[in-house]
mmCIF file of the C-alpha atoms, coordinates in Angstrom:
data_MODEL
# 
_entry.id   MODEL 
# 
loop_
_atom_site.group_PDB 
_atom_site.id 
_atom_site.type_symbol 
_atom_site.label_atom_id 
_atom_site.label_alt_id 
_atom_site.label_comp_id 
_atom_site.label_asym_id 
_atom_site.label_entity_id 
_atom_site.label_seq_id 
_atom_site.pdbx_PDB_ins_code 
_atom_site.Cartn_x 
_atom_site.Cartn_y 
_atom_site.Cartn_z 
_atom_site.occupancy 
_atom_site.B_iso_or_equiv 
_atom_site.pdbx_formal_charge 
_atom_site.auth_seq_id 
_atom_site.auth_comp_id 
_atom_site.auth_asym_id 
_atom_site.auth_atom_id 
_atom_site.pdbx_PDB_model_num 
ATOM 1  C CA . UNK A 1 1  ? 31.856 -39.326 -33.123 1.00 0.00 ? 1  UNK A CA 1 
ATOM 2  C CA . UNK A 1 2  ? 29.961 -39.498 -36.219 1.00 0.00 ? 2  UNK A CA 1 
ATOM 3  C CA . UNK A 1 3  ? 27.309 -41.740 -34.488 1.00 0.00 ? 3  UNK A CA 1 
ATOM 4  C CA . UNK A 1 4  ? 26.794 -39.520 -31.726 1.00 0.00 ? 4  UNK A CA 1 
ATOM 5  C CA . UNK A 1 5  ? 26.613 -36.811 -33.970 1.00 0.00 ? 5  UNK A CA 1 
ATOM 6  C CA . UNK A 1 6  ? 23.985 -38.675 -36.087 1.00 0.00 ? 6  UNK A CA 1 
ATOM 7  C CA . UNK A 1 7  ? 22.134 -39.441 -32.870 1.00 0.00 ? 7  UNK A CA 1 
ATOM 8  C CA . UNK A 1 8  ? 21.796 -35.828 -31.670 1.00 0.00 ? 8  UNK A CA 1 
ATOM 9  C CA . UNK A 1 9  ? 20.813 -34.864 -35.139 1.00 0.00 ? 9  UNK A CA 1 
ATOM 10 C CA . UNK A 1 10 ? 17.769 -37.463 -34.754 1.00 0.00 ? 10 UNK A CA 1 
ATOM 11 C CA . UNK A 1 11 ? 16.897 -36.698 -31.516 1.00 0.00 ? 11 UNK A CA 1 
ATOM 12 C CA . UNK A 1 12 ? 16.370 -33.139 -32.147 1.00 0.00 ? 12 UNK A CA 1 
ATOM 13 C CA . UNK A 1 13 ? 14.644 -33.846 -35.295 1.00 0.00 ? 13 UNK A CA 1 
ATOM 14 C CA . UNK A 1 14 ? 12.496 -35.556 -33.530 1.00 0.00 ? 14 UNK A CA 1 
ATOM 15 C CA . UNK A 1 15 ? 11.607 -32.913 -31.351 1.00 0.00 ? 15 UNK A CA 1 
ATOM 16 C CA . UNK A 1 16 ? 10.859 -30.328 -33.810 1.00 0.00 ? 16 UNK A CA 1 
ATOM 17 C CA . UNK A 1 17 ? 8.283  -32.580 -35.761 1.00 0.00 ? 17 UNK A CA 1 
ATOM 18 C CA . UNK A 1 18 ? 6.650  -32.902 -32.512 1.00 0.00 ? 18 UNK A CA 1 
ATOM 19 C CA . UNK A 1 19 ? 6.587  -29.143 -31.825 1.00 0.00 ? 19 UNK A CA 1 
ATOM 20 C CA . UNK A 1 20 ? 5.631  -28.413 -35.509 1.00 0.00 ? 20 UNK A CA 1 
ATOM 21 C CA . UNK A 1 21 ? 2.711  -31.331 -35.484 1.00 0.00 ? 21 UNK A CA 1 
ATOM 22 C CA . UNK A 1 22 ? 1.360  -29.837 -31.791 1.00 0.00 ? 22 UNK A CA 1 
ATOM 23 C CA . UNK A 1 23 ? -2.431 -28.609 -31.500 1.00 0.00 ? 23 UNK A CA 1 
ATOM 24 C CA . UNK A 1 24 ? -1.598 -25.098 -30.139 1.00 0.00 ? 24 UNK A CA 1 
ATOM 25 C CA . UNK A 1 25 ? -5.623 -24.671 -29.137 1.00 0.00 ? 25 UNK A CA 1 
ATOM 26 C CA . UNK A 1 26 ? -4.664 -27.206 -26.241 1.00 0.00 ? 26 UNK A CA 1 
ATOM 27 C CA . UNK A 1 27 ? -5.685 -26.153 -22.891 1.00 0.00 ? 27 UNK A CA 1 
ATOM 28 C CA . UNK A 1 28 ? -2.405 -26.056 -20.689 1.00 0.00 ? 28 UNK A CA 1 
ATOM 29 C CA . UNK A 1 29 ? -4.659 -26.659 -17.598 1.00 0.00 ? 29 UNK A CA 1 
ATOM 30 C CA . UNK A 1 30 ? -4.439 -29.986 -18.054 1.00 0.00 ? 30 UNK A CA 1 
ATOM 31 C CA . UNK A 1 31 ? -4.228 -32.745 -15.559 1.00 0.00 ? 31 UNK A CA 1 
ATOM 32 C CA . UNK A 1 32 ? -1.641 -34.671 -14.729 1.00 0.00 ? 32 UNK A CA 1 
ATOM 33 C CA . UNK A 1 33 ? -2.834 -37.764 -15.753 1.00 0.00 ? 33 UNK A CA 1 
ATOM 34 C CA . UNK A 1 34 ? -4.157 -36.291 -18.529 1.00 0.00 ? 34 UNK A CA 1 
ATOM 35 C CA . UNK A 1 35 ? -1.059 -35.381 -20.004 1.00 0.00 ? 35 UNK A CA 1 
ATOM 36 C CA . UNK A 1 36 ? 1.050  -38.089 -22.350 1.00 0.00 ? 36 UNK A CA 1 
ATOM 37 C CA . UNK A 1 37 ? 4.621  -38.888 -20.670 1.00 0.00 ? 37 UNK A CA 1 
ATOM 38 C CA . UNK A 1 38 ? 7.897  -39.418 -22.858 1.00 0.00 ? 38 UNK A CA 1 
ATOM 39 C CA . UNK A 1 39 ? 9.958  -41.539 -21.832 1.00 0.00 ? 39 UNK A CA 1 
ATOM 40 C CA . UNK A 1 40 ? 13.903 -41.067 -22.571 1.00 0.00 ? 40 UNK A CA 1 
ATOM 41 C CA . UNK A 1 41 ? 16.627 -43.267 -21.962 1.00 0.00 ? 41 UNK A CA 1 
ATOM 42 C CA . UNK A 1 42 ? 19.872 -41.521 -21.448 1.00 0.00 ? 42 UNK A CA 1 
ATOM 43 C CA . UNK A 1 43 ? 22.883 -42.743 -19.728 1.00 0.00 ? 43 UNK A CA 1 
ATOM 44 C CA . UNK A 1 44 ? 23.144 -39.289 -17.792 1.00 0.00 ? 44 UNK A CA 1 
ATOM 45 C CA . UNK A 1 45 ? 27.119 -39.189 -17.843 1.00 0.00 ? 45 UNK A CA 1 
ATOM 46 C CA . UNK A 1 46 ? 27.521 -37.152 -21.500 1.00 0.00 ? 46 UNK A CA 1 
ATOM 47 C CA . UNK A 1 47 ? 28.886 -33.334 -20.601 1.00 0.00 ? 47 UNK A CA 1 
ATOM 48 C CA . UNK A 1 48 ? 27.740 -31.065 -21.799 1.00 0.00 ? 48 UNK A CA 1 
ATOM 49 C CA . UNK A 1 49 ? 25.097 -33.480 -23.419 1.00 0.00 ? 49 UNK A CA 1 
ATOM 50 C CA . UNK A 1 50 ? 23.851 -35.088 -20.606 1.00 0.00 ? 50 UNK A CA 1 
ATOM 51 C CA . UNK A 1 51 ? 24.892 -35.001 -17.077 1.00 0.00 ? 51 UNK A CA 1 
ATOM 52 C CA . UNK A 1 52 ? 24.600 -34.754 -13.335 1.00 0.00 ? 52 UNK A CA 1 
ATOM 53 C CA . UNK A 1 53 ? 24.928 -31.526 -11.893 1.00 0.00 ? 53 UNK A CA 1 
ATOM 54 C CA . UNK A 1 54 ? 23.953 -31.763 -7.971  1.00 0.00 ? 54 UNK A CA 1 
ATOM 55 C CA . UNK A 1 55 ? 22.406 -34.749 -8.087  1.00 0.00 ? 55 UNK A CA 1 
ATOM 56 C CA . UNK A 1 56 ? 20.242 -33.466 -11.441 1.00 0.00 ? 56 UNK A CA 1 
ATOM 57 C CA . UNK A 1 57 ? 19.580 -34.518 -14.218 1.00 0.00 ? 57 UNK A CA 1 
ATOM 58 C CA . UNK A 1 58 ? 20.940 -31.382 -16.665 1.00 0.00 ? 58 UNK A CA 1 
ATOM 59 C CA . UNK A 1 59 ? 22.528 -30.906 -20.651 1.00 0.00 ? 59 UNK A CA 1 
ATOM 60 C CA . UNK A 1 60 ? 21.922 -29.438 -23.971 1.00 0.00 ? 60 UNK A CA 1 
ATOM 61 C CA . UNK A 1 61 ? 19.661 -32.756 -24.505 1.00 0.00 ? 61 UNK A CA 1 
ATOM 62 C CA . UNK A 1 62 ? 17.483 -31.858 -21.612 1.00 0.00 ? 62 UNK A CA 1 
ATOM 63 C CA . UNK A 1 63 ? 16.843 -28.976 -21.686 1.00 0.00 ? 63 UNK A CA 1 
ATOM 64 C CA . UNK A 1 64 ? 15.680 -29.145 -25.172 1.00 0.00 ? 64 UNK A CA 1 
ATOM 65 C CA . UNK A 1 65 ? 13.966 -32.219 -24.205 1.00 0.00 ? 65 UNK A CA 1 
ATOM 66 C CA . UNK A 1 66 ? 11.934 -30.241 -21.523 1.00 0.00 ? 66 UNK A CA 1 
ATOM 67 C CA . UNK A 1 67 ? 11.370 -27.381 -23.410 1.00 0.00 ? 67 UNK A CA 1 
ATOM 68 C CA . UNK A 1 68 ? 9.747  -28.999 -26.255 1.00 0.00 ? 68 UNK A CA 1 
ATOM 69 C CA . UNK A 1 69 ? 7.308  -31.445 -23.704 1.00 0.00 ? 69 UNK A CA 1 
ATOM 70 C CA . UNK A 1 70 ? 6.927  -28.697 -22.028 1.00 0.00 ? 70 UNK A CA 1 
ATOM 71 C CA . UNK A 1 71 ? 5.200  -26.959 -25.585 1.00 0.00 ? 71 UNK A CA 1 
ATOM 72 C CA . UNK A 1 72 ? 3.461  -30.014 -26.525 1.00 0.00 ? 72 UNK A CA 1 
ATOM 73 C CA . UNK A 1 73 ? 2.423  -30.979 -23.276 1.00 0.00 ? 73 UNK A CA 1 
ATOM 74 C CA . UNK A 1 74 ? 4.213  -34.152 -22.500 1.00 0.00 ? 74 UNK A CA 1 
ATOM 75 C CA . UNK A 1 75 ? 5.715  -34.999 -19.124 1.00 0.00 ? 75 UNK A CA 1 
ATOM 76 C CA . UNK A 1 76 ? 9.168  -36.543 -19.588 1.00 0.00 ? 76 UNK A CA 1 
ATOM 77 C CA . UNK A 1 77 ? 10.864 -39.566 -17.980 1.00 0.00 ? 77 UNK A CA 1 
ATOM 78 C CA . UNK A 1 78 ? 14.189 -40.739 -18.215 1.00 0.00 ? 78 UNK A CA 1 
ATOM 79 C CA . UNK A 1 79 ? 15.581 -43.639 -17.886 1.00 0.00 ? 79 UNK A CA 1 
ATOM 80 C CA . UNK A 1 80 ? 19.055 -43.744 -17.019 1.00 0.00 ? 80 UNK A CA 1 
ATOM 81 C CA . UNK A 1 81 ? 20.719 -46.912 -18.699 1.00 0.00 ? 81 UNK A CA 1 
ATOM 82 C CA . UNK A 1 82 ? 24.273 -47.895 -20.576 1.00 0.00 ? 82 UNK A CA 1 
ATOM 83 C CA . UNK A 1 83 ? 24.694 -46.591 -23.960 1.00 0.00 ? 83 UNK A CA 1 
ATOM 84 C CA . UNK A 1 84 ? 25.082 -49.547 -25.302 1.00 0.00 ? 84 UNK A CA 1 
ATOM 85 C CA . UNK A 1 85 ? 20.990 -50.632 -24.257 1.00 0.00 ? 85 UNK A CA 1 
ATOM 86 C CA . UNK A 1 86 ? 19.439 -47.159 -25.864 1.00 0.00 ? 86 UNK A CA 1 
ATOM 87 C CA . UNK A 1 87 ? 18.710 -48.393 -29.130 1.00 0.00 ? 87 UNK A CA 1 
ATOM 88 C CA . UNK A 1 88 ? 17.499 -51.656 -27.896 1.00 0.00 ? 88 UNK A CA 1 
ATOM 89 C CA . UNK A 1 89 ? 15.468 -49.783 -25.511 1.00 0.00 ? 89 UNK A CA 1 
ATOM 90 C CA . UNK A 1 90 ? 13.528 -47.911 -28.274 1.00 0.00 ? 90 UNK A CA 1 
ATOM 91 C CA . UNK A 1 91 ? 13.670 -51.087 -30.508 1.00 0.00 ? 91 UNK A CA 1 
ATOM 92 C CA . UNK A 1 92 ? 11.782 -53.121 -27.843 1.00 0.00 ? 92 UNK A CA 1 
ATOM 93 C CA . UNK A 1 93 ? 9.165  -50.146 -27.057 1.00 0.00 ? 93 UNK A CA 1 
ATOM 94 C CA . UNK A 1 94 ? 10.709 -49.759 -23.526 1.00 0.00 ? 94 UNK A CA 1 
ATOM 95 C CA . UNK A 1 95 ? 11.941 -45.973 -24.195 1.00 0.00 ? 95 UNK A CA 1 
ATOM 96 C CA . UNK A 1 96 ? 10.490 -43.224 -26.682 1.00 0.00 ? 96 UNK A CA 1 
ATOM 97 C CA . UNK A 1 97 ? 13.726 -42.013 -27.582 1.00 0.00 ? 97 UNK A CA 1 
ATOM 98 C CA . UNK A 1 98 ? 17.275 -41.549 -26.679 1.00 0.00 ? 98 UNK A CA 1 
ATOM 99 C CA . UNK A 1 99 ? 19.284 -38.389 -25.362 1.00 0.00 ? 99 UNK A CA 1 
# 
């Protein structure tokens, strides 16, 4: 519990130094492959973390995932994979992060 805990703690922490180090003066008429993507792996099976909902991709994760890309201009991506392969996944430059 205390990992997971840890995990979500990072994650988020994450997210706010990327809010906090955006250039607001950005145009958000960007193109699309203009914009940077981030890439999340997430094993998609974590209520009320992360989850399927109708055949969606939904949580606490990602929304605030999606909110804060949306801010800094990022598209996301998310790879769904076992837990167990996140941190490798990051390790080997595969993912950006974990949710």
């Amino acid at each position: 519990m205390k990992k997971k805990l840890l995990f979500v703690l990072v994650v988020l922490a994450i997210i706010i130094l990327a809010i906090g180090c955006s250039n607001t003066e950005e145009s958000d008429s960007e193109s699309l492959s203009e914009r940077k993507v981030l890439q999340v792996a997430t094993p998609g099976q974590h209520y009320p973390w992360n989850y399927y909902e109708s055949g969606e991709l939904v949580g606490i994760d990602i929304a605030t995932l999606e909110e804060a890309c949306r801010r800094i201009g990022y598209d996301v991506e998310y790879k769904i994979m076992m837990v167990e392969l996140i941190y490798g996944s990051i390790d080997a430059g595969k993912t950006d992060t974990g949710a």
